[in-house]
C-alpha positions in Angstrom: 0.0 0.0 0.0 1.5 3.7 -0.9 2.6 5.1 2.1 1.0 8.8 3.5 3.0 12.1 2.7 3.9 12.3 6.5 5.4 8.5 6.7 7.6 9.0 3.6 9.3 11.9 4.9 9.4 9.6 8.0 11.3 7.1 6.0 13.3 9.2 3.8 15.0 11.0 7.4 15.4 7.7 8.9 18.6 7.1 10.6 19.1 4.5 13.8 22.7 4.9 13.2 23.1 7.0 16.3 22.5 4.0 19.2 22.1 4.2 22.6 24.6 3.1 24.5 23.5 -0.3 27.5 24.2 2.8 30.2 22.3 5.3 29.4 19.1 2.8 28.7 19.3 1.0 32.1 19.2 4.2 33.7 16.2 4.7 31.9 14.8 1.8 32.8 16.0 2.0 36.5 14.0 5.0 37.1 11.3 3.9 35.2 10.7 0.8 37.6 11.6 3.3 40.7 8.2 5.7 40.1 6.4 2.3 39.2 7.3 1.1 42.6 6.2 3.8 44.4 2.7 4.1 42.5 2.5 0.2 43.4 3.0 1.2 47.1 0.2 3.9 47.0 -1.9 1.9 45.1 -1.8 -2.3 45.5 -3.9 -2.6 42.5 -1.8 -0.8 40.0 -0.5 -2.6 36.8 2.7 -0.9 36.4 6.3 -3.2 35.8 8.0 -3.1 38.7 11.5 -4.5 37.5 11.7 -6.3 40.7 14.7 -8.2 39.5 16.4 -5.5 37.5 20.3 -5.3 38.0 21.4 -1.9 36.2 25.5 -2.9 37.0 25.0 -6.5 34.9 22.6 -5.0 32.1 25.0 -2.4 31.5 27.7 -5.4 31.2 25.8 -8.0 29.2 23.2 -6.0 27.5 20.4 -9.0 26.8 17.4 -7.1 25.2 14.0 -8.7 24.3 11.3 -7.3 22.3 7.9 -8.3 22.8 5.0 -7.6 20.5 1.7 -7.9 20.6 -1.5 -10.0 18.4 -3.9 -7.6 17.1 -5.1 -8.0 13.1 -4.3 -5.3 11.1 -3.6 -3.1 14.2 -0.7 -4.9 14.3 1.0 -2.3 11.7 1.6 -0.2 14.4 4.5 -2.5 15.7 6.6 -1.4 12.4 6.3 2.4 13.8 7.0 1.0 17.2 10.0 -0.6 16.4 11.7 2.6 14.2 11.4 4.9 17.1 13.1 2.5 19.7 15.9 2.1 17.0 15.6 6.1 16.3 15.4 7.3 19.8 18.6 5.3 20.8 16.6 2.5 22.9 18.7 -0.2 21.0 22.2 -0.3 21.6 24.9 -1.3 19.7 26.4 -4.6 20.0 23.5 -5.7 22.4 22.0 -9.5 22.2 18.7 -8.7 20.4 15.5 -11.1 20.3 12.1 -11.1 19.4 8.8 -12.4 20.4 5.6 -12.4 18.9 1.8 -13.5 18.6 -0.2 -13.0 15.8 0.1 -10.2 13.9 3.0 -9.6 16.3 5.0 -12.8 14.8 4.8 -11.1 11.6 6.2 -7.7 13.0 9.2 -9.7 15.2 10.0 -11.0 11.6 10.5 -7.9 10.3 11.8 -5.6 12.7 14.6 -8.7 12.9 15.3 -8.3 9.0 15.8 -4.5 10.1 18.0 -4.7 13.3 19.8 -7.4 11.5 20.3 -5.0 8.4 19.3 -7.0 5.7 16.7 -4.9 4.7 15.5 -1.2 5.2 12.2 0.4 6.7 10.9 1.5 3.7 11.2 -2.2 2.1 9.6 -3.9 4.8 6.9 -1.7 4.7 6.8 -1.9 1.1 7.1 -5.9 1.1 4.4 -6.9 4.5 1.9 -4.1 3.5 -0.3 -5.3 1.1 -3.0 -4.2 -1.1 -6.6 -5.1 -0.5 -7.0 -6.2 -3.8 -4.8 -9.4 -2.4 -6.9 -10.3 0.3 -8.5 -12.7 -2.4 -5.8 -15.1 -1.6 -7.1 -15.6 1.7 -10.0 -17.7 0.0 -10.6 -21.7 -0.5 -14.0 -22.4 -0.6 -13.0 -26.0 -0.8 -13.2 -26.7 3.3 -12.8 -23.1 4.8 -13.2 -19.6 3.5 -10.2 -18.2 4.6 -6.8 -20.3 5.2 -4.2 -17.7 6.0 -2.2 -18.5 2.8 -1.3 -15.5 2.0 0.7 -14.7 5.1 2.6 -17.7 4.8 3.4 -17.2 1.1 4.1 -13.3 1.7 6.9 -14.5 5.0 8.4 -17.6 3.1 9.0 -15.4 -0.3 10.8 -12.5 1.3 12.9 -14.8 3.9 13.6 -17.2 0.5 15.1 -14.3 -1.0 17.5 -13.4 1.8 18.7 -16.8 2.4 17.5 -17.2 5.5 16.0 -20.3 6.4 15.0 -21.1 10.2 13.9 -18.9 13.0 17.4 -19.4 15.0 19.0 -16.9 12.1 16.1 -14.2 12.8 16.5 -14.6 16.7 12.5 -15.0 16.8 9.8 -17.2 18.7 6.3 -17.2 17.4 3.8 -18.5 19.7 0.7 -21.1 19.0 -1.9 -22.7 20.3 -1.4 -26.5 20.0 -4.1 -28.6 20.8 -3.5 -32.2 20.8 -6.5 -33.8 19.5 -5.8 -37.5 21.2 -5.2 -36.5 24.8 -8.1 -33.6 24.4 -5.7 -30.8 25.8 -4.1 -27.7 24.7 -0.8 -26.1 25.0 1.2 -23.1 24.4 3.5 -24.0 21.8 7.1 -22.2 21.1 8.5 -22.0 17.9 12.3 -20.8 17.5 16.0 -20.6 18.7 16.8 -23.2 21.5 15.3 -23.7 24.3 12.4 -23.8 21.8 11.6 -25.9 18.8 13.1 -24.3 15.6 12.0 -24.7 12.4 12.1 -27.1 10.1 10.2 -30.5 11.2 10.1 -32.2 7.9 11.0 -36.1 9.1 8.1 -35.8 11.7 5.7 -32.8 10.7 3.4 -33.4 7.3 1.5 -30.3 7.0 -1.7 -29.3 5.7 -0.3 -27.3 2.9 2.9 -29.2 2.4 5.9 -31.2 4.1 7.3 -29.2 6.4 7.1 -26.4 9.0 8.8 -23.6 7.5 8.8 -20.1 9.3 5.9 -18.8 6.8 3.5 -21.6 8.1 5.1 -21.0 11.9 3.9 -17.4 11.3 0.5 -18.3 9.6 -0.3 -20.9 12.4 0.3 -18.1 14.6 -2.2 -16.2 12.9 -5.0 -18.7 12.5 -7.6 -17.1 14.5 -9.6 -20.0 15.4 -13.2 -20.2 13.5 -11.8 -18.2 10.8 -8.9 -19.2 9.8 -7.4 -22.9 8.7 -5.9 -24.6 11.8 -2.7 -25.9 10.7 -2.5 -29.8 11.1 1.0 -31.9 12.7 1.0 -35.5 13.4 3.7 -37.5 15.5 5.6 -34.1 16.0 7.9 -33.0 19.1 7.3 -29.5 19.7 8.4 -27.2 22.5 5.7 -26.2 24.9 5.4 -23.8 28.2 3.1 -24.1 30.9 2.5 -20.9 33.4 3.5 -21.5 36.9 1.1 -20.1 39.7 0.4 -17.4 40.7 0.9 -16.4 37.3 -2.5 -17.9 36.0 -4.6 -16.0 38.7 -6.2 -13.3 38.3 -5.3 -9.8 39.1 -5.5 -7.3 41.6 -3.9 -9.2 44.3 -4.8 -7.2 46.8 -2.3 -5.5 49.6 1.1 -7.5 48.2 3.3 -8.2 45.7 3.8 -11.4 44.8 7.1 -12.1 43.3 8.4 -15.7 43.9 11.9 -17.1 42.4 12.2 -18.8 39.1 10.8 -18.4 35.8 6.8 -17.4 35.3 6.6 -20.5 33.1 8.1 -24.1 32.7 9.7 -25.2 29.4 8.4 -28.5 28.5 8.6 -31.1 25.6 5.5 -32.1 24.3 5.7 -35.5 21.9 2.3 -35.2 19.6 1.4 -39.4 19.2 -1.5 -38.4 16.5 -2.6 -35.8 15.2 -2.2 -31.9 16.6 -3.9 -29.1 15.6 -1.8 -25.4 15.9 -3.7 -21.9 15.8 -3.9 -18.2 17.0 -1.6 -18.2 19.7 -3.7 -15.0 21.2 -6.0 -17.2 23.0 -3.7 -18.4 25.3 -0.5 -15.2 25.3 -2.0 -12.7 23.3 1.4 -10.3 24.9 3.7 -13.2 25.6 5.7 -11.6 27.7 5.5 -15.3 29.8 7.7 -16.7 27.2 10.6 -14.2 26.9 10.3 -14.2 31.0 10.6 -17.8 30.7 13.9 -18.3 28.8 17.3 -19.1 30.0 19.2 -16.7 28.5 16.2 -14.2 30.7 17.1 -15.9 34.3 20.5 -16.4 33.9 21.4 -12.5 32.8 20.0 -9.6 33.7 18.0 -9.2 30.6 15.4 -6.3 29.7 12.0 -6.3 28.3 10.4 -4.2 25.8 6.7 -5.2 25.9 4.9 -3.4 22.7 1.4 -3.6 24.1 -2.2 -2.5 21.8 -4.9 -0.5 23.5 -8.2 -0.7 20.9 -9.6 2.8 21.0 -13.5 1.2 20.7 -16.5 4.0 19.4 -19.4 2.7 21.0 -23.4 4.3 19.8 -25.2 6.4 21.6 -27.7 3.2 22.0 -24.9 0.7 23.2 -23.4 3.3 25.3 -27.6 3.8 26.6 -28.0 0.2 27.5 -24.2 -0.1 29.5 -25.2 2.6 31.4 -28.8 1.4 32.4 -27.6 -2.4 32.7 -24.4 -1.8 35.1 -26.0 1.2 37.3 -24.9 0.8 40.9 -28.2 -0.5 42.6 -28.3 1.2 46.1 -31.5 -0.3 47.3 -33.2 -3.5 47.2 -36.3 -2.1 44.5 -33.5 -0.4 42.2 -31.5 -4.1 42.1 -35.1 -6.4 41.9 -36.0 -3.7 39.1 -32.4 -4.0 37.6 -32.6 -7.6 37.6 -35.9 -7.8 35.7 -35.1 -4.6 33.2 -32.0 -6.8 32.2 -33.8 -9.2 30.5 -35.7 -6.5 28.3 -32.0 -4.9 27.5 -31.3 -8.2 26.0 -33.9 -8.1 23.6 -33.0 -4.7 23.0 -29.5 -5.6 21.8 -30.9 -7.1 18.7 -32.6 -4.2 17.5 -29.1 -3.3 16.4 -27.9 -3.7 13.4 -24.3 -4.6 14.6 -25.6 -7.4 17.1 -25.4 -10.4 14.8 -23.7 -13.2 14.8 -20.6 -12.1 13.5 -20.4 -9.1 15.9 -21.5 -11.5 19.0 -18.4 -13.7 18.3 -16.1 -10.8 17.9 -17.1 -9.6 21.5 -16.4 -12.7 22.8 -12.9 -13.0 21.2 -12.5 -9.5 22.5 -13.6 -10.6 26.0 -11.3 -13.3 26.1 -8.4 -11.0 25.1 -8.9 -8.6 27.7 -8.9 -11.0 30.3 -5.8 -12.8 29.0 -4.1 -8.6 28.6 -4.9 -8.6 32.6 -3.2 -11.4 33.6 0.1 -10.6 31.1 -0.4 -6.6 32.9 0.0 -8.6 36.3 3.0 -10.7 34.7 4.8 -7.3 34.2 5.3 -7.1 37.9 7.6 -9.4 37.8 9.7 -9.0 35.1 12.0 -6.2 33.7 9.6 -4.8 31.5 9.1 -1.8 29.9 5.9 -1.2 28.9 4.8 0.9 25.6 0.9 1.5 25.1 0.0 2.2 21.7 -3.4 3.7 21.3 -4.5 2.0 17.9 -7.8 2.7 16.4 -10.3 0.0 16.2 -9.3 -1.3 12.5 -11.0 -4.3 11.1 -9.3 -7.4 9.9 -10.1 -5.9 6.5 -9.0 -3.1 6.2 -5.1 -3.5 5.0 -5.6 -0.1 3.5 -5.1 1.7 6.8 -1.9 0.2 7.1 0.8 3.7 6.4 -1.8 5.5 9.3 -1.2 2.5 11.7 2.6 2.7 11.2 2.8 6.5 11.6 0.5 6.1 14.6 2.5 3.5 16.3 5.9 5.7 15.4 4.6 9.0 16.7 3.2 7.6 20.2 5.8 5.7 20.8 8.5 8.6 20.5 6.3 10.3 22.5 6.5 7.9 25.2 10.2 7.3 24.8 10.9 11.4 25.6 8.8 10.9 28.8 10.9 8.3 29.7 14.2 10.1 29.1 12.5 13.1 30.8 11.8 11.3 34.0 15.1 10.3 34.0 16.5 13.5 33.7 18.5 12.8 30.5 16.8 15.5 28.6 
């Protein structure tokens, strides 16, 4: 898609030659996870990182840096913006050990931002190569089982990593997240793909797939991606793949309450899962939408003081005047015992009156439930940021539909202009500019 005016100037200016240096950024980060700390002991509830584990002495020494992005459709553009103002604003240093994670639309943006950092190719041709034009989102089709198979993002990752020579996930430095659900035993797991501890790419001897021998990063990426009930599930028999199950009190719930609970050892157990039968992989939102659990989880993480940066969407949702109406009358505060017996009975007429509108079909009823689920799971990886040495960026993306590839330039420039924004208050606060 042609980039907007503002964006091209954005790219024509570009220069992330001038890099931090690992001092300067883990004083940033330092003071960052001081004020949290502080607003965590005014307020128990609050959902800021606390870097309770931070060391700024051994970052500054071995300089481990993670990237963390974020599942979220087409919203998911904003990552690419994310990414160039970190590099821009000096957040990456030179020489420092860099890796990505990703879910989702956030697999596809750790797979680019990788071909940047590692210089292989430039902003402007990443943009040009993973934006697409709408016109293409007829590859998505195959009315032979399933509308919409997610072909297209395999063939899109596969062509421009074919062409650069590069091969498995170990050369990007990038895990993609899954959903595997192993159809025998009935259970599902969060699967890893990439550079060891994790299973890496390619699983030809044990892994006939769907589309093709093989698990190449494309179909890593595009199982990833396979938002379940939409998009084709891909299918692995007699496979050993990676797997990591949250330890408590990671799976719980927050606020929790008056302390902080950070006990030793990693947020989530690295396991190997041996598939006897058939496995199905998809989305892996619905289980680590942010998976910030799996960079937490990683050796190279416990054994160094690493740091985080957690790329986290906020959906900036226009509700009706009607929808807006009917939250209003259905979650009143009752403060007697007519106004909750009334409230109670009125609720069931405020059901009926949700179908008057247009947007309350079926379609819309299972996007609110997918929404639902993702804020709940964005809850529990907000508490999971207490624990580790995050640093949290919130981009404010509009609500952009799945098809909407078009608003891909305003996404980038959005995700680029808040998060410089962001960056400035964080050099501000600590007192370097």
């Amino acid at each position: 898609m042609p980039a907007p005016a503002k964006l091209k100037e954005i790219f024509h200016s570009f220069n992330p030659a001038a890099r931090g240096d690992k001092k300067t950024i883990s004083q940033i980060a330092n003071k960052y996870f001081e004020e949290n700390q502080k607003k965590l002991k005014e307020n128990p509830a609050s959902q800021g990182p606390t870097g309770l584990c931070f060391d700024p002495d051994s970052f500054s020494k071995n300089g481990n840096l993670s990237i963390v992005f974020e599942g979220g459709g087409m919203k998911g553009y904003v990552h690419l913006g994310a990414f160039m103002a970190l590099l821009e604003e000096g957040m990456i240093p030179e020489g420092c050990h860099l890796w990505f994670y990703g879910t989702s639309a956030g697999s596809i943006a750790a797979v680019a931002s990788s071909l940047i950092a590692s210089g292989k190719m430039g902003v402007q041709e990443v943009y040009d190569k993973f934006a697409f034009h709408p016109a293409y989102l007829i590859f998505f089709l195959n009315f032979g089982y399933n509308p919409f198979n997610g072909r297209l993002i395999r063939w899109r990752v596969d062509s421009i990593l074919k062409k650069k020579g590069i091969k498995t996930l170990s050369e990007l430095r990038v895990a993609v997240t899954s959903v595997l659900y192993d159809v025998q035993k009935k259970q599902s797991y969060l699967a890893v793909f990439g550079p060891k501890p994790f299973s890496d790419v390619h699983l030809e001897k044990v892994d006939p797939w769907r589309f093709g021998k093989g698990l190449t990063v494309g179909k890593a990426v595009q199982s990833s991606s396979a938002m379940p009930g939409l998009f084709t599930a891909g299918v692995i028999s007699n496979a050993k793949v990676t797997i990591l199950k949250p330890r408590a009190p990671y799976e719980s719930r927050v606020p929790y309450g008056k302390r902080i609970l950070a006990e030793p050892g990693p947020p989530g157990l690295i396991e190997n899962c041996e598939v006897k039968g058939i496995g199905l992989l998809t989305d892996g939102g619905t289980k680590a939408n942010l998976p910030t659990i799996v960079a937490l989880s990683t050796p190279r993480y416990r054994k160094e003081a690493d740091l985080v940066y957690a790329i986290n969407i906020e959906v900036e949702k226009k509700e009706t005047r009607l929808r807006e109406l009917l939250e209003k009358l259905r979650y009143s505060n009752p403060r007697t015992r007519i106004v909750r017996f009334l409230k109670n009975i009125f609720d069931a007429s405020i059901q009926t009156l949700y179908l008057l509108h247009i947007r309350n079909n079926f379609v819309w009823t299972m996007k609110r439930t997918i929404d639902s689920m993702m804020e709940e799971i964005a809850e529990r990886g907000n508490a999971l940021c207490m624990h580790g040495n995050i640093i949290r960026l919130d981009i404010h993306a509009p609500d952009v539909s799945l098809w909407r590839p078009d608003k891909a330039g305003e996404l980038v420039l959005e995700g680029y202009l808040q998060t410089k924004k962001q960056i400035k208050e964080l050099k501000k606060l600590a007192g370097i500019i």
